[in-house]
Structures are given as structure tokens and as C-alpha cells.
C-alpha positions as CSV (number, residue, x, y, z in Angstrom):
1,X,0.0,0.0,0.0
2,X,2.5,2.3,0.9
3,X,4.1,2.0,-2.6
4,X,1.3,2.7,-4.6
5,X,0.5,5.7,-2.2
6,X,4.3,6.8,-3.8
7,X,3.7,6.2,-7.0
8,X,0.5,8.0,-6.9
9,X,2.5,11.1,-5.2
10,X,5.3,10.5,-8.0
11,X,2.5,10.5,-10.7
12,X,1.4,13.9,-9.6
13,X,4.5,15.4,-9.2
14,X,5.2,15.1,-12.9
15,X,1.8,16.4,-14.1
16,X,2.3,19.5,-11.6
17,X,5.9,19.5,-13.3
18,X,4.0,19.5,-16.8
19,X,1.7,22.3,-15.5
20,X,4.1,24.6,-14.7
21,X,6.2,23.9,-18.0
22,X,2.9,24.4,-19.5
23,X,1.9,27.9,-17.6
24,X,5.8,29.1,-18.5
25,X,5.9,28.7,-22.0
26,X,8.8,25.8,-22.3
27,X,6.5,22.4,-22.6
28,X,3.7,21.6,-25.5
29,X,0.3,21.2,-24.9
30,X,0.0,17.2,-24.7
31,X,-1.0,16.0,-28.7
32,X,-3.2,13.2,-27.4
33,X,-5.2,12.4,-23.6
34,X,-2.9,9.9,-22.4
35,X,0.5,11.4,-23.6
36,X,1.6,12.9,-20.4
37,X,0.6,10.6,-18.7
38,X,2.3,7.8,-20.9
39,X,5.7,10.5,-20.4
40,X,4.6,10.1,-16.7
41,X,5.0,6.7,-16.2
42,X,7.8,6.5,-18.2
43,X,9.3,9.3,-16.0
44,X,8.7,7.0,-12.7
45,X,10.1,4.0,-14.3
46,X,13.6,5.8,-15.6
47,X,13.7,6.6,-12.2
48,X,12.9,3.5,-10.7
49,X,15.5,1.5,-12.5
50,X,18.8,4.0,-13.1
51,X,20.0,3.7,-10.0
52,X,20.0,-0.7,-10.6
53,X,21.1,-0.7,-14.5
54,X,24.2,1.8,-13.0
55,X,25.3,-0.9,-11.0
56,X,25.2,-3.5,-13.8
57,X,27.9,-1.8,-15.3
58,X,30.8,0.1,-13.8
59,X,32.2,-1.5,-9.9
60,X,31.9,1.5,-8.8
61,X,29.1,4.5,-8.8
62,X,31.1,7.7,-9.6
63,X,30.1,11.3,-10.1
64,X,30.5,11.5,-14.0
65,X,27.7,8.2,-14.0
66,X,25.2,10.3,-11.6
67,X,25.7,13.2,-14.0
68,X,25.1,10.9,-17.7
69,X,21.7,9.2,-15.7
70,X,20.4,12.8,-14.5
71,X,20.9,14.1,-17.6
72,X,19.3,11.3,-19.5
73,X,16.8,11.7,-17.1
74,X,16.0,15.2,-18.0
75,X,16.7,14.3,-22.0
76,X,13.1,12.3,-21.6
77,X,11.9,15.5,-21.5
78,X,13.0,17.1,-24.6
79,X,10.6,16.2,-27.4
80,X,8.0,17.8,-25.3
81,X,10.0,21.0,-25.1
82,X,8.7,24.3,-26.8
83,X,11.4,26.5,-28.7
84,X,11.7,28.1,-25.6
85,X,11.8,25.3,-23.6
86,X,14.7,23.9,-25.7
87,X,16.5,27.2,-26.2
88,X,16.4,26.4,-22.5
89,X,17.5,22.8,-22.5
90,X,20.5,24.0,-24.2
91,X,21.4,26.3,-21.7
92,X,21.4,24.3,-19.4
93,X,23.0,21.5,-20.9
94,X,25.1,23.4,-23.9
95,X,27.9,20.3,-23.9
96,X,24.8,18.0,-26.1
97,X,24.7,20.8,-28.4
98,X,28.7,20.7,-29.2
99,X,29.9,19.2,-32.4
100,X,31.9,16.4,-32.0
């Protein structure tokens, strides 16, 4: 019970995220009923399992990983993203913008 009381709390979290995206200009209205909801879940679950699949990997948990799963974390975000939102995105993280 207690985790579903969580998840519920999680869930809501991300819509009041979406809201405020929403109410600042740097997220899209959703295209369909379900999508945030959908980009909710999918939210929870990348952050459910990061912290497991990081350990699958490297022996040891180091700042440079915490730093590639946050920011993959926020990356979920991006296709949702107005032009301002991504001129904002890019900001903040310029270093995926760099040519290679």
C-alpha cells in the first residue's frame, strides 16, 4: 500500500511539473489524452531502474555516472519541449549541443 501511495505522489509530481512547464511557456500542450501521462510513467520508471542498471555496469558508482543518468533523465523531457523550452535545454546543458 505504501508503494502505490508513492507512485500516486510521484505521478502527480510530474503532471504539476508538466503544468508549470505548460503555464511558462517551455513544454507543448500534450498531442493526445494519455501522452503525459504515458511521459509520466515513463518518467517514474527511468527513475525506478537508473540507479540498478548503473550498477550492472561500472564497480563503482562515480560522479561522471550520476551526472550521464540525470541528464538522460532530463533528456526524456525534450521532445515535449517548446522552442523556448529547448532554447532552455540548451542552456542548461550546452555540452549536447557541441559538435563532435
Amino acid at each position: 500500500m505504501h508503494f502505490k501511495e508513492v507512485y500516486k505522489k510521484r505521478i502527480k509530481g510530474c503532471h504539476f511539473l508538466f503544468k508549470k512547464m505548460n503555464e511558462n511557456d517551455l513544454m507543448k500542450e500534450s498531442s493526445f489524452e494519455l501522452e503525459y501521462n504515458f511521459l509520466a510513467e515513463r518518467m517514474i520508471n527511468y527513475g525506478n531502474t537508473w540507479l540498478y542498471s548503473s550498477n550492472l555496469y561500472p564497480n563503482k558508482l562515480l560522479s561522471n555516472d550520476i551526472d550521464y543518468y540525470v541528464n538522460t533523465f532530463l533528456s526524456i523531457l525534450f521532445p515535449f519541449l517548446t522552442v523556448q523550452g529547448k532554447k532552455e535545454f540548451q542552456n542548461l546543458l550546452p555540452q549536447f549541443f557541441e559538435p563532435q
